[in-house]
C-alpha positions as CSV (number, residue, x, y, z in Angstrom):
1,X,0.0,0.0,0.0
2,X,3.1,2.2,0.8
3,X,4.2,1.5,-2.7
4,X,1.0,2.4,-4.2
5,X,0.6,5.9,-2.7
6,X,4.3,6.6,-3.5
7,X,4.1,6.0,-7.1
8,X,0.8,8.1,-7.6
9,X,2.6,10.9,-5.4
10,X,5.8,10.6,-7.8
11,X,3.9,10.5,-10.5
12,X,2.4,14.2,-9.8
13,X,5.1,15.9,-8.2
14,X,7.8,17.9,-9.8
15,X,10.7,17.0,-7.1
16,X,10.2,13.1,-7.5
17,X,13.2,12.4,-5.0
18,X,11.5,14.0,-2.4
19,X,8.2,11.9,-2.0
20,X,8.2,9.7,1.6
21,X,6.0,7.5,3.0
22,X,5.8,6.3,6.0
23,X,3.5,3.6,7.8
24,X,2.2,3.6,11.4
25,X,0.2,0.5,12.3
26,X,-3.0,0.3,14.6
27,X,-4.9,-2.0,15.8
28,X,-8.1,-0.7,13.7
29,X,-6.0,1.1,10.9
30,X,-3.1,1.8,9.3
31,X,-1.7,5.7,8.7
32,X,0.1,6.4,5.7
33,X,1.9,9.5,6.1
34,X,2.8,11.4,2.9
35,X,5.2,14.2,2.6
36,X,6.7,16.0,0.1
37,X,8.6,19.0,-1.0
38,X,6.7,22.3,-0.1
39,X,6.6,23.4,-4.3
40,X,4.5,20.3,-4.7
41,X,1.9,20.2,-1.8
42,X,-0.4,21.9,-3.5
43,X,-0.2,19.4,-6.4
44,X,-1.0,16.5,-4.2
45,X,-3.9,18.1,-2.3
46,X,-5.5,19.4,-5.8
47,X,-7.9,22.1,-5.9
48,X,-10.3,22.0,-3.4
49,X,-8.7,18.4,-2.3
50,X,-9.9,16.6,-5.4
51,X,-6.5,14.8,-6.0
52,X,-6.4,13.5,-2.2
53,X,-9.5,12.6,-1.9
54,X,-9.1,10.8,-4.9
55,X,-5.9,8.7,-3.5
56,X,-8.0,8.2,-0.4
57,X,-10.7,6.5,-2.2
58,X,-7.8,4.4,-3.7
59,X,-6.7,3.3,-0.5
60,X,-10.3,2.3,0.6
61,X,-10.7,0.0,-2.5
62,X,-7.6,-1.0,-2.4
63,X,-7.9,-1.8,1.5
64,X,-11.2,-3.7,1.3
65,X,-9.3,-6.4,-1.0
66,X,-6.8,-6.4,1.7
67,X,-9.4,-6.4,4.2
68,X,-7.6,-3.9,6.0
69,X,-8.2,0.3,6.6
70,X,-5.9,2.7,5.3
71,X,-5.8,6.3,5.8
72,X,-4.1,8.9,4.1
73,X,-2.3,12.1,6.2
74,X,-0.4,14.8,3.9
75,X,2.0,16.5,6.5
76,X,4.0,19.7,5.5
């Protein structure tokens, strides 16, 4: 899931090398926690937080295969 959310993060940023995602297990849920360089937050978030919502509703499909949650936290 860590791999999934970097590639689509990669793939819209302009300073690739700078994408990190880290995991923090639960017991309910697991917390992927995206950042990336300050030029490219506003292209992750999207306008009015289409684009994250969007890789949120990834992570929920994605997740119900798994049978597992996944939520999605953009730090600066």
């Amino acid at each position: 899931m860590r791999d999934l959310v970097e590639s689509i993060a990669k793939a819209l940023v302009d300073h690739p090398d700078q994408v990190q995602v880290n995991a923090v297990e639960g017991e309910q849920v697991t917390v992927l926690e995206l950042r990336v360089h300050p030029e490219d937050l506003g292209k992750v978030i999207g306008r009015q937080g289409r684009t994250a919502k969007s890789i949120r509703t990834l992570l929920g499909a994605a997740g119900m295969k798994l049978k597992k949650r996944f939520t999605l936290e953009i730090l600066e």
